[in-house]
N, C-alpha and C positions, 0 to 999 in steps of 0.2 A: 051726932051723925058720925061714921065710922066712917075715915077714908082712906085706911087701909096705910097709912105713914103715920113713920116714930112722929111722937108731942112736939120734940125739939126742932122737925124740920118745917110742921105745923105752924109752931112758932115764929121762924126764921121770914117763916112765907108772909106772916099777920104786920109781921113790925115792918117789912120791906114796902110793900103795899100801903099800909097808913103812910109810911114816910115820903110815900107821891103823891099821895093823897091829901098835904096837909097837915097832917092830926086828926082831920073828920074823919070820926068814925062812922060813919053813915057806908052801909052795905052797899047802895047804889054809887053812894061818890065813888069809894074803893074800886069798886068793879070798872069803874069809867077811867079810871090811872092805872089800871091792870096793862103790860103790854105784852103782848105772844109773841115774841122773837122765836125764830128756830134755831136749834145750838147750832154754830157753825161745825163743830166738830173739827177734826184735825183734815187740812188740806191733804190729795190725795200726791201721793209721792212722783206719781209719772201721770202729767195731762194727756188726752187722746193727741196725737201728733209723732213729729218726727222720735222721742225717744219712745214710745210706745210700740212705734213701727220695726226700729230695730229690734226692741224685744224680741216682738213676735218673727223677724227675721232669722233673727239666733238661735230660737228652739226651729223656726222652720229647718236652717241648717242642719240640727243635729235630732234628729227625730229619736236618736236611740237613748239620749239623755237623759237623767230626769231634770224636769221641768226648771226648777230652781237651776243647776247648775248648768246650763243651756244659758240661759237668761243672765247670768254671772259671767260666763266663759272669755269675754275677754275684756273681763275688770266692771267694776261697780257704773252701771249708768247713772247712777242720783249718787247723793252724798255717801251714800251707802249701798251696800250690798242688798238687792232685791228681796223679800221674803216670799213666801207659798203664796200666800194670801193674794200680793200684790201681783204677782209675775200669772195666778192662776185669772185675777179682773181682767187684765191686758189681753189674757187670752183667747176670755170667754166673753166682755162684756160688750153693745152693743155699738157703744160710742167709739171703744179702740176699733174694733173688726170694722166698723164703716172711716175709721179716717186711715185705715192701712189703703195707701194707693196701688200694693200689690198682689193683693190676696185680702178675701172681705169675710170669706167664711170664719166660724171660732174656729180656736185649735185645740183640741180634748185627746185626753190622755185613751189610746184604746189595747186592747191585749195583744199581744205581739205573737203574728203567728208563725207557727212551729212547721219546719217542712222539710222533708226528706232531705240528707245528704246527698249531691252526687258528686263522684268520681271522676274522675280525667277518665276512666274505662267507660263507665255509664253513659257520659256527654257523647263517646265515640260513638258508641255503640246506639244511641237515640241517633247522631246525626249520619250514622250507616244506614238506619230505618228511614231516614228522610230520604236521602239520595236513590234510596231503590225506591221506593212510593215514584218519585220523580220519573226517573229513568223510564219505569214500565206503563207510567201514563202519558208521558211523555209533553208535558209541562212542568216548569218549577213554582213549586207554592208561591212565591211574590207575584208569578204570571196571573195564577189562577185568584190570589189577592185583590190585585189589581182591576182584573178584566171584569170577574166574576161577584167578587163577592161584595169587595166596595161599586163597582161598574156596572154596566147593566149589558154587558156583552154574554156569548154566549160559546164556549167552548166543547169542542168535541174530545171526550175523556177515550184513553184505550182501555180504564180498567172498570172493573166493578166489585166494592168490598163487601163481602160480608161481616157484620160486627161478632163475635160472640165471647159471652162472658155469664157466669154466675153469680147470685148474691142472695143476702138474709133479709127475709122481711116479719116485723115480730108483730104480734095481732095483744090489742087490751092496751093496761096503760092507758096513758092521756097523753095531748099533743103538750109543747114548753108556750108556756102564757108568761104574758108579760102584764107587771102593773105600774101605777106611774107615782113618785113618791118622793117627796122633800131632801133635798142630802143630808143623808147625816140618819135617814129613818132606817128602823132595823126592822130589813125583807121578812124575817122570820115571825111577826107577827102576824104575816098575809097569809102563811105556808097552806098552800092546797093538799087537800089529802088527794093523792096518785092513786089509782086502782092498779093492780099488779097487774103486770104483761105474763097473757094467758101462755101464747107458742109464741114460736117462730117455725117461717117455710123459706127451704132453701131452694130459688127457683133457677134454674140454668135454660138461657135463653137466646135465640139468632135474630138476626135484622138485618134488612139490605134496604137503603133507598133509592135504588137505580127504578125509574116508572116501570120497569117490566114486573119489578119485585113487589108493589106495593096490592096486587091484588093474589098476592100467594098467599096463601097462611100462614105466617111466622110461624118456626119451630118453635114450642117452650114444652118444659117439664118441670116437675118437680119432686123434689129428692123422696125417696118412703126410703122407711124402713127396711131394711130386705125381710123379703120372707125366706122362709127353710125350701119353701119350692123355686124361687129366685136364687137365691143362693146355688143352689146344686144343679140348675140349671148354667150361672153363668161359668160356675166352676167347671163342667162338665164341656162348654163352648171351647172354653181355656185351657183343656187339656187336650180337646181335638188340634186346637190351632199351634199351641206346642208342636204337638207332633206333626204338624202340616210343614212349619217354621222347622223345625228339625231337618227334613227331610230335603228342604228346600235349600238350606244351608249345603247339605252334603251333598249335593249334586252340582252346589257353585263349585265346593272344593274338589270334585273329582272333577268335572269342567276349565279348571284355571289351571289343571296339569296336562291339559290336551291343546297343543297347540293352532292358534288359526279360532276356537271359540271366545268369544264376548269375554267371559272372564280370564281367560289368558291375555288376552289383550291387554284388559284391565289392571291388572298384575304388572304385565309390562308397562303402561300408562305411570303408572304410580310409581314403580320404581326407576324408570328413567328420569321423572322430574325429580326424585333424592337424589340422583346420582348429579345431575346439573347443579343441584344447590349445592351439594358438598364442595364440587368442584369451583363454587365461589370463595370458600376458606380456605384458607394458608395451608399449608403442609405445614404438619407439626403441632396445630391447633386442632384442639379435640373439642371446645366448644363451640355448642351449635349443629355440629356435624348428628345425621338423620341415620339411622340404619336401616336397610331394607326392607319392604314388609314383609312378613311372612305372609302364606295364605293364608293359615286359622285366623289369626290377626285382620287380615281383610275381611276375611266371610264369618265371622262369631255367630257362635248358639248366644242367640237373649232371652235374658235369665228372666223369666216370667212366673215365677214363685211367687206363691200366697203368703204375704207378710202377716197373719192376722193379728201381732200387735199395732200394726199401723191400720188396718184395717185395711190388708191389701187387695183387697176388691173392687179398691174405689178406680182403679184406671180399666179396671176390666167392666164394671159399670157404663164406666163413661165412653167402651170404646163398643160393645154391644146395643147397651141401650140409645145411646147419647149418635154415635158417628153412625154405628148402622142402621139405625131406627129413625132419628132425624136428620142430623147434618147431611150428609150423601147425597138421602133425599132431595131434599131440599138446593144444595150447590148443581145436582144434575139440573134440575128444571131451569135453575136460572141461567143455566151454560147452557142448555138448552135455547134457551130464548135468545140468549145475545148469542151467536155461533163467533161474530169477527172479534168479542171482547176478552180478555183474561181476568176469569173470576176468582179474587182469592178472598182466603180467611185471612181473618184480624184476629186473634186470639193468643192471650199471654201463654206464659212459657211456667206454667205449672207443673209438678211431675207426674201427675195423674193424666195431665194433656199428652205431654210428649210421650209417655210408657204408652198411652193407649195409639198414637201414631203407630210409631213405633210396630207396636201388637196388628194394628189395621195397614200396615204398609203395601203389603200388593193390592188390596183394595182401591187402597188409597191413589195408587201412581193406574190400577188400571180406570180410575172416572178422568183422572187426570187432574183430580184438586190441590191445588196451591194452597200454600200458607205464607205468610207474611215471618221473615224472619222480623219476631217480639224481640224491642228490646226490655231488659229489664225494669222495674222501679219505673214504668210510665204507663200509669192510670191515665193520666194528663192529657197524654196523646189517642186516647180510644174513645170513641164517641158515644160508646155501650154504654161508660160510665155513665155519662149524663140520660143514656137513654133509657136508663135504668132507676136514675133520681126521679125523673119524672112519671113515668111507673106508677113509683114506690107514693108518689104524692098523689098520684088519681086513686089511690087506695086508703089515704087517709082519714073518710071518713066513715071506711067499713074497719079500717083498723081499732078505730077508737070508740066503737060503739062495742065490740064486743067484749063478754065478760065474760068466758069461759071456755072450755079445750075440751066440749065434746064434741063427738065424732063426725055430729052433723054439723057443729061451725066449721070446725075445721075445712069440711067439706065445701060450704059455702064462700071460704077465704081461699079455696084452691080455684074455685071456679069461677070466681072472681077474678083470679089475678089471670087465669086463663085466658077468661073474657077480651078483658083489656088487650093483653100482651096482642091477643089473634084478629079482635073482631070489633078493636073499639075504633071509632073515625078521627076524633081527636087525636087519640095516641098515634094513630096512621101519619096524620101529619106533623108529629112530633118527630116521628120515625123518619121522615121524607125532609124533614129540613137538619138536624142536629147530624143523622147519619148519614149526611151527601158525600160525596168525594170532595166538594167543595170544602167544608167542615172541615175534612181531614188534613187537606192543605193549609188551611188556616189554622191549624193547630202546629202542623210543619214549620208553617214559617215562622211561628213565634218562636218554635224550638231551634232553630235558626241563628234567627234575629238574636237570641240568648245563649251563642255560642253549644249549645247543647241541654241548657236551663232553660227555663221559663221564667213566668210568676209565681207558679206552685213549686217548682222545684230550685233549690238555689245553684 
């Protein structure tokens, strides 16, 4: 009979066995002197208890260690210096994590995440965006923390936000799956073949969850291609508005030389508070000191040229299509509805945003629409963002089913996302909790509480 071990150990086993046995060779005697001991093996270097607990104290301390020198850092717990091996049981296994009297969970190695730099300028500039949100509703984010969000009290807000923002959403592909596998196994035996991601649609989108808003239709669109008849129309908008903006300029600056009109006034305005500041510096000191404005200087032609290497269309899209086709719309009904509240927009500070401002400016001041001075680098603080994650995830399973970029998927993944964004009931109450002014506050105050950082931003 084969049993798979050298003759010699074979051997070792026959004589060890007779020799408890006796001498008798008799099968059954042997077997009855036969004993099964378990190898003790080598005792384990740290028992579950107090030096265990430091261990896992010491990488608690320093999370950004690696593991071993955490658990070394100050000096050898056992006769020796800890290894991987040992310092990774204490962390993970069942008997240490239940005799730690501080903390019972393991403690596992996880990827360290990567997050935007901010600035001393950045921090200002987020906690400038708090203090006005504040001011103009006239609670401070910990009030409305407090009262509201952890509390079950009920606050009267002065304002009402509108969210808006754009983004990508790609259709095909497969969603990321997970499988469950021994350490030490290699994933690439599992490897799933991925079907290739068919498009993507850029869809640019508004939200407001004040109750007057949630039976409006949310504005949404999404980006095409232009055509040659689009095109030459918007181009043809933007050269009437030029010349509208031309015209409008030259009549401030002939205006600001007649004395007793708005922009002479204005002129005056401007250059008596340079003159006051100057007169806070030294004689003799030339930095800092302001010169007077001129009036071209005050009243500028803006320069609204077609870049078409950058594809300078895109702000004239966005201020045609996007402000006077949706937004407008849309901000008048709900200032409409609230008359005693101040509606503004939430919307980053892109150059296609501000150009198309800008372009739409007396438009803009005759509905009377607000904007929220954005600060920069803060996805963080807008509630689109998320309003927009979840979206993107009620779409996941028309995303993943399709497998090709013709005209009529495409079609049905436009109308899809339309759906939702406008008319779906879940998404409405997604829309109605994540986009409250509540939300916003609590977003405030973390950024706050973080000196002008958060958790996403350091």
């Amino acid at each position: 009979m084969k049993l798979g071990i050298p003759h010699t150990t074979a051997r070792t086993f026959y004589a060890r066995v007779l020799k408890q046995s006796g001498g008798v060779e008799d099968l059954n005697e042997m077997l009855e002197h036969l004993e099964s001991k378990p190898r003790p093996g080598a005792p384990p270097i740290i028992e579950p208890g107090e030096q265990s607990t430091q261990v896992r104290e010491l990488v608690r301390k320093r999370p950004t260690f690696q593991r071993t020198e955490a658990a070394n850092f100050e000096g050898p717990i056992s006769s020796a210096p800890l290894k991987e091996s040992t310092v990774r049981r204490v962390l993970y296994e069942p008997k240490y994590c239940l005799a730690d009297p501080i903390d019972q969970r393991p403690i596992k190695a996880r990827k360290r995440v990567r997050k935007t730099a901010l600035d001393s300028p950045h921090k200002r500039q987020r906690l400038s965006y708090v203090d006005e949100l504040e001011e103009i509703d006239g609670h401070t984010c910990e009030e409305v923390v407090e009262k509201e969000v952890d509390g079950d009290q009920e606050l009267d807000h002065n304002v009402i936000l509108i969210g808006v923002d754009e983004y990508s959403v790609t259709f095909g592909g497969a969603p990321s799956g997970f499988i469950n596998l021994p350490e030490g196994t290699d994933a690439y035996e599992y490897a799933q073949g991925v079907p290739q991601e068919r498009f993507s649609l850029m869809q640019w989108g508004a939200a407001c969850a004040h109750p007057s808003a949630l039976n409006l239709t949310r504005p949404q669109r999404i980006w095409e291609p232009e055509t040659q008849e689009l095109t030459q129309e918007l181009a043809n908008k933007l050269k009437a508005k030029i010349e509208l903006l031309e015209t409008t300029v030259k009549k401030q600056r002939e205006n600001a030389r007649i004395e007793g009109t708005p922009e002479w006034r204005h002129m005056e305005r401007v250059n008596r508070a340079i003159e006051e500041h100057n007169r806070t510096i030294p004689k003799g000191v030339r930095k800092g000191r302001k010169y007077k404005r001129r009036i071209e200087a005050e009243f500028p032609f803006q320069d609204f040229k077609i870049d078409t290497r950058k594809g300078g269309l895109d702000y004239c899209w966005y201020a045609f299509e996007i402000y006077e086709k949706e937004l407008i719309p849309y901000y008048k009904k709900i200032a409409a509805l609230n008359p005693t509240k101040r509606v503004l927009i939430t919307e980053d500070s892109a150059p296609p945003h501000i150009r198309a401002r800008k372009l739409l400016q007396a438009e803009i001041e005759e509905v009377g629409m607000e904007f929220v001075q954005w600060p920069s680098i803060s996805p963080d603080l807008h509630p689109i963002e998320d309003i927009q994650k979840h979206h993107k995830n009620l779409l996941d399973e028309l995303r993943f089913e399709i497998s090709s970029a013709s005209r009529a998927t495409k079609q049905t993944a436009k109308d899809e996302m339309k759906r939702i964004w406008q008319r779906d009931p879940g998404f409405t109450k997604i829309v109605e909790e994540v986009g409250s002014i509540q939300n916003y506050m609590r977003l405030g105050a973390l950024c706050k509480a973080h000196e002008g950082g958060n958790n996403f931003n350091a």
